[in-house]
N, C-alpha and C positions, 0 to 999 in steps of 0.2 A: 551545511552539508546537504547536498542532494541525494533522495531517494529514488533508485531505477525502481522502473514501473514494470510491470510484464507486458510484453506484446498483446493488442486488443484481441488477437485469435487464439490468446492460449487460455486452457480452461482454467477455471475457476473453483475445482475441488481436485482432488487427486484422485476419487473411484474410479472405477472400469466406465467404462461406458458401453451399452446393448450393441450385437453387432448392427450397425445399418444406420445407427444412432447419430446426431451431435455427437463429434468432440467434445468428453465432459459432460456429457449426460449421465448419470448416476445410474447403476441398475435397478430395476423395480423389481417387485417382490408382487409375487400374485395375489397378495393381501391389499398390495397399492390399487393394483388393474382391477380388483376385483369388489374391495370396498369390503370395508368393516360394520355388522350393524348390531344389533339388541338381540340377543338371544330368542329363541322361540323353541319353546315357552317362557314366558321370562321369567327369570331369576336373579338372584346375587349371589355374587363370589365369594370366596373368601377373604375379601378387602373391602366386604358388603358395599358394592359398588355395583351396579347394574353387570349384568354376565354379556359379553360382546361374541359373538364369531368374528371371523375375518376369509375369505379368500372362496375356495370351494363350496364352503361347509354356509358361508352367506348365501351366495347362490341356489344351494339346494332349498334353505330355507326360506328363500324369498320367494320361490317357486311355489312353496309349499304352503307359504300363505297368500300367493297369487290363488290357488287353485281352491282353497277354504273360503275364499272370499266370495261371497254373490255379488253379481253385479247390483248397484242402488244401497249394497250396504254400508259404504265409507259416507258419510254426510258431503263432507266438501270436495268430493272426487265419486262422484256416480255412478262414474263410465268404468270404473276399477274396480277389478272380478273378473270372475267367470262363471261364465251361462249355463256350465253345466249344472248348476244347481235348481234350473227350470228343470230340470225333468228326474223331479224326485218323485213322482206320481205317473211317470212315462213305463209306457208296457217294456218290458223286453226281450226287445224286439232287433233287427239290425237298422232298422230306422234311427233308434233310439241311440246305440250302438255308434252308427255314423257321426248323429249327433254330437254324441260325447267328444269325441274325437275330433272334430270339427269346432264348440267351444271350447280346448281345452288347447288345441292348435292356432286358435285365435285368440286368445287372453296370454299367451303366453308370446308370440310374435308383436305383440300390443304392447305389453306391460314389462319387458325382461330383456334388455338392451346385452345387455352379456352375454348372453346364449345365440346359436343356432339351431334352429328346430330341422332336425333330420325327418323323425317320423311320430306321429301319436297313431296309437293304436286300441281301442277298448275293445271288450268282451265282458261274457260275466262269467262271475264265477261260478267255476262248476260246482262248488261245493255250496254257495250259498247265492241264489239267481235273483235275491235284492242286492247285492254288488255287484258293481262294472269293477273292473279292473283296467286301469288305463296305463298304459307302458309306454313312456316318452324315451326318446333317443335324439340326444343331444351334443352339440360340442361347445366348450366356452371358445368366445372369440378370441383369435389368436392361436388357437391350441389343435392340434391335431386330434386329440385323443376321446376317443365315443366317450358317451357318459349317458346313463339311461337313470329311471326313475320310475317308481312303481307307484302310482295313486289310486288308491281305495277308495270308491264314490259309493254309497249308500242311498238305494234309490229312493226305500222308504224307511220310517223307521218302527 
C-alpha cells in the first residue's frame, strides 16, 4: 500500500501564519521576538526555580541593568556599561547634564539590539540636585508604540 505525500509547497503545521510571512510560519508571541531572561533582582518562584521575565518586562530590565552597569565592570566583557557612572563626582552642571545623556544614548544603541532610541534627555532633580534624572523614549523594534523609561543616577553618595 502506498502512502500520498503532501505537495513540497504545503506547510507543515496548521497555525496561522504572520501577515507578510511564509506559508506556514507559526505566529510569534513577543516573548519569542523579545526573549526570555532571569529576573532582576533575582529570585525563585514558587516551583523554586529561578524567576524568568519574558517579552516587554525583559527589555525594560535589561535596560536597566545595561544602565547600573559601569563600564570595566563585567570581567570578560569590559566594553559593557555605561559611562555614566564617571561622573559621580561631576558638578551639576549642563555639561554634566549633556553627558549623561550622551553615555546613556551610547550604551544603550551599543548594547540593546531590541530597542530604538527616539530621545535621552537628563536634568536634576529639583527636589534633590545630587540626582540626574534621565528620561529615555523608546520604541521596541517592530512596534509602533512610544515606551519611555525613567532612570535615577546618583551623582554622589
Amino acid at each position: 500500500m502506498t502512502q500520498s505525500r503532501p505537495p513540497l509547497n504545503a506547510p507543515h503545521s496548521t497555525a496561522q501564519s504572520a501577515p507578510g510571512a511564509l506559508p506556514g510560519t507559526p505566529l510569534r508571541s513577543p516573548a519569542d521576538v523579545l526573549g526570555t531572561g532571569v529576573a532582576f533582582p533575582i529570585g525563585v518562584n514558587p516551583r523554586g526555580q529561578l524567576s524568568m521575565v519574558s517579552g516587554e518586562r525583559a527589555v525594560t530590565q535589561a535596560i536597566l541593568s545595561l544602565l547600573m552597569t559601569a563600564r570595566g565592570q563585567r570581567v570578560m566583557r569590559p566594553e559593557y556599561g555605561c559611562r555614566i557612572h564617571e561622573l559621580v563626582f561631576a558638578p551639576g552642571d549642563a555639561t554634566t547634564l549633556g553627558l549623561a545623556s550622551y553615555y546613556v544614548d551610547e550604551a544603550l544603541r551599543a548594547w540593546e539590539p531590541r530597542i530604538e532610541v527616539e530621545q535621552v534627555q537628563a536634568q536634576l532633580d529639583g527636589q534633590d540636585t545630587s540626582r540626574i534624572v534621565v528620561d529615555i523614549r523608546y520604541r521596541l523594534k517592530g512596534n509602533p508604540e512610544p515606551r519611555s523609561l525613567v532612570f535615577p543616577f546618583y551623582r554622589s553618595l
